[in-house]
N, C-alpha and C positions, 0 to 999 in steps of 0.2 A: 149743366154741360155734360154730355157725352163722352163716353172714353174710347176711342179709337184703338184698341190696341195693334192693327196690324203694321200702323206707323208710328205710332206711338204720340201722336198729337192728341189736343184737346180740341175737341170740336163741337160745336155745335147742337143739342140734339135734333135742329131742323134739318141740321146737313145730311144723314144717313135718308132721309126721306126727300131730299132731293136727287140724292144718289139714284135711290131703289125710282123715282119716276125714268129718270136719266137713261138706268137700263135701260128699261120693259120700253122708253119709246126709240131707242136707240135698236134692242130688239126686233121690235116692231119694221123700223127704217130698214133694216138690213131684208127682212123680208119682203118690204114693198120692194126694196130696189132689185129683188130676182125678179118677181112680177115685172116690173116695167123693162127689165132689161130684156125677159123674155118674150112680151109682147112686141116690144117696138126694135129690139136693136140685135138679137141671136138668129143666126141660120137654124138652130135647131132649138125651137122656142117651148119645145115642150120641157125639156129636161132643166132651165133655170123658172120655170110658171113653176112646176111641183116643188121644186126644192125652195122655193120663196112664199107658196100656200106650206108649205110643211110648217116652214120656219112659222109663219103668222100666227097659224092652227096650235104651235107650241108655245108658243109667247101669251097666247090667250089663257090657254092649259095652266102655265105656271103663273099667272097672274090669280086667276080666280080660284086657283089653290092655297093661295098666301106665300107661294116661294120672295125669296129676297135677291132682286136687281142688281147689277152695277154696271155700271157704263166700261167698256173696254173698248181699246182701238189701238191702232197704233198707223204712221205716218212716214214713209219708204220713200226715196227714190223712183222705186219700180211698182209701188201698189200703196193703196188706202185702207186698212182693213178697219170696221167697224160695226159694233152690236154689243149686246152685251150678255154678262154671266150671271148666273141665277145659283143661289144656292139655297138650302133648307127647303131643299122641295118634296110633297108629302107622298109617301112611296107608291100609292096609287096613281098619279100623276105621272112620277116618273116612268114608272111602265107604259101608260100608255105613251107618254114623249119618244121613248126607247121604240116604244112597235114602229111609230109612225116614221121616225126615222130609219127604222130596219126595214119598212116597207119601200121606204124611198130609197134604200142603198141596193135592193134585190131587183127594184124595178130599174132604176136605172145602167146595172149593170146587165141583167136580163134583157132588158126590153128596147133600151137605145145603144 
Protein backbone atom coordinates (compact mmCIF):
# COMPACT_ATOMS: atom_id res chain seq x y z
CA UNK A 1 0.00 0.00 0.00
CA UNK A 2 0.74 3.49 -0.94
CA UNK A 3 1.18 6.46 1.47
CA UNK A 4 -0.79 9.50 0.42
CA UNK A 5 0.58 12.09 2.34
CA UNK A 6 -1.31 15.02 1.03
CA UNK A 7 -4.53 13.63 2.89
CA UNK A 8 -3.14 11.51 4.84
CA UNK A 9 -4.94 8.08 3.75
CA UNK A 10 -3.73 4.96 2.89
CA UNK A 11 -4.24 3.98 -0.54
CA UNK A 12 -3.83 1.83 -2.90
CA UNK A 13 -0.68 1.87 -4.98
CA UNK A 14 -2.94 1.30 -8.09
CA UNK A 15 -4.93 4.34 -7.11
CA UNK A 16 -2.04 7.05 -7.81
CA UNK A 17 -1.98 5.46 -11.45
CA UNK A 18 -5.46 5.81 -11.79
CA UNK A 19 -5.24 9.39 -10.70
CA UNK A 20 -2.24 10.25 -13.21
CA UNK A 21 -4.51 8.53 -16.39
CA UNK A 22 -7.70 10.57 -14.90
CA UNK A 23 -5.68 13.76 -15.38
CA UNK A 24 -3.85 13.74 -18.73
CA UNK A 25 -7.50 12.38 -20.05
CA UNK A 26 -9.43 14.95 -18.22
CA UNK A 27 -6.49 17.24 -19.60
CA UNK A 28 -6.90 16.03 -22.81
CA UNK A 29 -11.14 16.68 -22.60
CA UNK A 30 -10.61 20.11 -21.61
CA UNK A 31 -8.88 20.77 -24.75
CA UNK A 32 -11.01 18.83 -27.11
CA UNK A 33 -13.86 20.73 -25.55
CA UNK A 34 -12.12 24.42 -26.92
CA UNK A 35 -11.89 22.54 -30.15
CA UNK A 36 -15.38 21.59 -30.51
CA UNK A 37 -16.70 24.67 -28.96
CA UNK A 38 -14.63 26.59 -31.32
CA UNK A 39 -15.63 24.81 -34.37
CA UNK A 40 -19.30 24.46 -33.81
CA UNK A 41 -20.72 26.89 -31.23
CA UNK A 42 -18.28 30.53 -30.97
CA UNK A 43 -18.75 33.74 -32.99
CA UNK A 44 -15.12 34.04 -32.88
CA UNK A 45 -13.89 30.43 -33.48
CA UNK A 46 -10.45 31.15 -34.00
CA UNK A 47 -9.50 32.19 -30.43
CA UNK A 48 -11.12 29.05 -28.37
CA UNK A 49 -9.48 26.33 -31.68
CA UNK A 50 -6.00 27.78 -30.50
CA UNK A 51 -6.38 27.80 -26.95
CA UNK A 52 -7.92 24.11 -27.00
CA UNK A 53 -4.85 22.77 -29.84
CA UNK A 54 -2.43 24.69 -27.32
CA UNK A 55 -4.04 22.90 -24.42
CA UNK A 56 -3.75 19.27 -26.41
CA UNK A 57 -0.17 20.08 -27.98
CA UNK A 58 0.64 20.51 -23.87
CA UNK A 59 -0.92 17.65 -22.44
CA UNK A 60 0.86 15.60 -25.04
CA UNK A 61 4.32 17.47 -24.02
CA UNK A 62 3.78 16.48 -20.50
CA UNK A 63 2.69 13.19 -21.05
CA UNK A 64 5.70 11.81 -22.99
CA UNK A 65 7.83 13.69 -20.62
CA UNK A 66 6.87 11.65 -17.71
CA UNK A 67 5.16 14.59 -15.85
CA UNK A 68 2.53 13.31 -13.06
CA UNK A 69 -1.41 13.92 -13.66
CA UNK A 70 -4.32 14.63 -11.38
CA UNK A 71 -7.74 15.17 -12.21
CA UNK A 72 -9.10 18.71 -10.89
CA UNK A 73 -12.56 20.27 -11.40
CA UNK A 74 -14.85 21.73 -9.54
CA UNK A 75 -18.92 22.16 -9.88
CA UNK A 76 -20.77 25.96 -9.48
CA UNK A 77 -23.99 27.09 -9.89
CA UNK A 78 -22.74 29.54 -12.68
CA UNK A 79 -19.82 27.07 -14.43
CA UNK A 80 -18.20 23.50 -14.59
CA UNK A 81 -14.56 23.77 -14.59
CA UNK A 82 -12.59 20.87 -15.57
CA UNK A 83 -8.98 19.23 -16.52
CA UNK A 84 -6.25 18.59 -14.77
CA UNK A 85 -2.82 19.37 -12.94
CA UNK A 86 0.54 18.11 -13.86
CA UNK A 87 3.36 18.27 -11.78
CA UNK A 88 7.20 17.01 -11.84
CA UNK A 89 7.50 18.15 -15.28
CA UNK A 90 11.06 17.82 -16.66
CA UNK A 91 12.36 21.59 -17.29
CA UNK A 92 12.75 21.21 -20.99
CA UNK A 93 9.14 20.45 -21.35
CA UNK A 94 8.09 23.07 -19.26
CA UNK A 95 9.67 25.68 -21.47
CA UNK A 96 8.43 24.72 -24.19
CA UNK A 97 4.69 24.43 -22.51
CA UNK A 98 5.55 28.09 -21.02
CA UNK A 99 6.45 29.36 -24.96
CA UNK A 100 3.40 27.78 -26.41
CA UNK A 101 1.34 29.28 -24.06
CA UNK A 102 3.14 32.81 -24.09
CA UNK A 103 2.48 32.45 -27.75
CA UNK A 104 -1.09 32.11 -27.32
CA UNK A 105 -1.47 34.81 -24.65
CA UNK A 106 0.62 37.47 -27.24
CA UNK A 107 -1.44 36.27 -30.04
CA UNK A 108 -4.57 36.40 -28.66
CA UNK A 109 -4.19 39.60 -27.10
CA UNK A 110 -2.28 41.10 -30.26
CA UNK A 111 -4.22 39.61 -32.85
CA UNK A 112 -7.95 39.05 -31.85
Amino acid sequence: MANNATSGLTLPSWFSSILNVLGYVLGFAAGLFGLIYGIGFANEPAIPIMWGAATIVCVAIAFFSGAVAKPDGSLSATRIRFGGKFSEIPMVAWIVIAAIFLVCVIVHIFVF
